[in-house]
C-alpha positions in Angstrom: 85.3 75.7 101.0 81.9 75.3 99.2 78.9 76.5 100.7 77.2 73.7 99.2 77.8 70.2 97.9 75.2 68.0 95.6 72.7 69.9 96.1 72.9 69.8 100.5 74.5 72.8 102.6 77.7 72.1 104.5 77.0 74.3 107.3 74.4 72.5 109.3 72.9 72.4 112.8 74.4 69.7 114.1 77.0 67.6 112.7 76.6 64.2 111.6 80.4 62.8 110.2 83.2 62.0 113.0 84.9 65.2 114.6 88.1 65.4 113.5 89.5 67.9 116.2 88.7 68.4 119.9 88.9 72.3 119.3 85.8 74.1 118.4 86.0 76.5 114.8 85.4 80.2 115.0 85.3 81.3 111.7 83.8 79.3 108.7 84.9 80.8 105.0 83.0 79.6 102.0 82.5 80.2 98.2 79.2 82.1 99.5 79.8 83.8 102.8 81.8 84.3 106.3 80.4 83.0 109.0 81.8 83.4 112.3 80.7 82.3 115.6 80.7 85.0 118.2 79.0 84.2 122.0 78.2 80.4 120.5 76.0 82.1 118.1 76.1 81.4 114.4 76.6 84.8 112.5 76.5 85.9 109.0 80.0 88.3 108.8 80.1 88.9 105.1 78.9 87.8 102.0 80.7 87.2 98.9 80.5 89.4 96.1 77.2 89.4 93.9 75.5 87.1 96.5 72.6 87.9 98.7 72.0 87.6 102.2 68.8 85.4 100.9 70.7 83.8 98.6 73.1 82.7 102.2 70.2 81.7 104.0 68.5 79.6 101.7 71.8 77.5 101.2 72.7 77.5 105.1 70.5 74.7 106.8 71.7 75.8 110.2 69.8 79.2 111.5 72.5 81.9 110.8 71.9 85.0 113.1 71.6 88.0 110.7 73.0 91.7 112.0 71.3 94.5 110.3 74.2 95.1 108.4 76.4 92.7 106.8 79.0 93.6 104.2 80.2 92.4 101.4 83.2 90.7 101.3 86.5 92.4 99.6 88.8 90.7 97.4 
């Protein structure tokens, strides 16, 4: 999915449309980055290739937890 759309981030703090599954997601894949959700936390997994972890966060309005490591995804 894209990251972003019109100029506003798709992964957000709290969501706003109607829910459109009682299940929670564990594992968010965008044009930018995976983000997974391990403990209830909000993680940066992987970025995509040629795209910073800064470049992630200033897209992402949610707060992403950040390990010191995070890989780049592999095609």
């Amino acid at each position: 999915m894209q990251h972003a759309a019109k100029g506003k981030s798709k992964i957000v703090q709290k969501c706003t449309l109607p829910l459109t599954s009682a299940r929670s997601i564990d594992l968010v894949v965008t044009d930018l980055a995976v983000i997974g959700f391990p403990g209830g936390q909000i993680t940066l997994l992987e970025t995509a290739p040629g795209v910073s972890v800064a470049e992630v966060i200033a897209a992402t309005e949610a707060d992403l937890s950040i390990p010191n490591n995070v890989p780049e995804m592999k095609i």
